[in-house]
N, C-alpha and C positions, 0 to 999 in steps of 0.2 A: 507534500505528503509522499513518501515514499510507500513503494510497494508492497512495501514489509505490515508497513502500519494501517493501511486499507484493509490486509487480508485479516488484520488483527481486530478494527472496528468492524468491519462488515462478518468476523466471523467467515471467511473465504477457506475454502482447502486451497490447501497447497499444492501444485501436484507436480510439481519441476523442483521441488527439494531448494537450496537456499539460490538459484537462478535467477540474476534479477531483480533480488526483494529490497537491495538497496537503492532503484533505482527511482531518479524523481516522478511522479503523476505531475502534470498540469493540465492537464484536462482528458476528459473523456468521448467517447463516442459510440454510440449504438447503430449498428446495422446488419443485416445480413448477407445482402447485397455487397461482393468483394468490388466491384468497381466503383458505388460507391464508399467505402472505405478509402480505396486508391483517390479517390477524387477531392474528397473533405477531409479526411481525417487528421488532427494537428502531431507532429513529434509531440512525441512525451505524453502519450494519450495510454487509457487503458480501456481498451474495446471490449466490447459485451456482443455478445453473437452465440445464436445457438449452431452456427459454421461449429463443423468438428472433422474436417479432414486436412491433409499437410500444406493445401494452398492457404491458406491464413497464417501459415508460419513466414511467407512469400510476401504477402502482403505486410505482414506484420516489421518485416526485416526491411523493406522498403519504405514503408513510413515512419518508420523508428517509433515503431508501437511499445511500451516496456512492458505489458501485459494483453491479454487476454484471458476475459472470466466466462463464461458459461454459464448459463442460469439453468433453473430448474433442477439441479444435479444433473446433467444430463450424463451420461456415459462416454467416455474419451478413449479411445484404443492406446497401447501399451507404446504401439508405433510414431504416434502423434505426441505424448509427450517425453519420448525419447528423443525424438527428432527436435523439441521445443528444447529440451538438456540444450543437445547439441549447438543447437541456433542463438542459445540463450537470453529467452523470451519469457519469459513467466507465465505461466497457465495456472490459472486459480477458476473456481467451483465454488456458486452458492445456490443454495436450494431455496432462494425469492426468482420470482419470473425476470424477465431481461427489464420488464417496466419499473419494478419495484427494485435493482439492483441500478436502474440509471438515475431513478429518484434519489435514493442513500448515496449515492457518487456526486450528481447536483451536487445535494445537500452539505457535502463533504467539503468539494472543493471551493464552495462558495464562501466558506467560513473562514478557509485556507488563509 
């Protein structure tokens, strides 16, 4: 599943513009914790984390994350996904909690 088409079943914002959204998902991972991220996270993962400052574009770029979602709607400064443009990372936004946005991922990629 590509990036494109998660933000489109889960109903995700967008917020890095077309960044990304062709890239493959093969699995996911939740945490907040950036060491762990650095420790377990697989390439080609799409992280859920309520982290919202520029060290997870760091983290992200190092594990070949091809997204980052946000739960809650949480708020993302102007800065951060400028800098995700830049890095191009995709930063997607949904207003289910991080529990409820790893269940619909599960769910997703299990069918996959």
């Amino acid at each position: 599943m590509t990036v494109r088409e998660l933000a489109s079943v889960l109903d995700l914002e967008i917020l890095t513009g077309d960044v990304g959204l062709d890239e493959e998902i093969k699995h996911g991972y939740t945490s907040d914790l950036l060491s762990d991220v650095i420790a377990n996270a697989p390439e080609n993962s799409a992280w859920i984390t309520v982290q919202r400052h520029i060290n997870i574009l760091g983290v992200a770029k190092l594990k070949e994350i091809v997204a980052i979602i946000t739960p809650r709607n949480l708020k993302i400064d102007k800065e951060l996904i400028e800098r995700a443009r830049a890095e191009k990372v995709a930063l997607l936004r949904s207003g289910l909690t991080a529990f409820e946005v790893s269940g619909e991922l599960y769910d997703i990629l299990k069918k996959a």
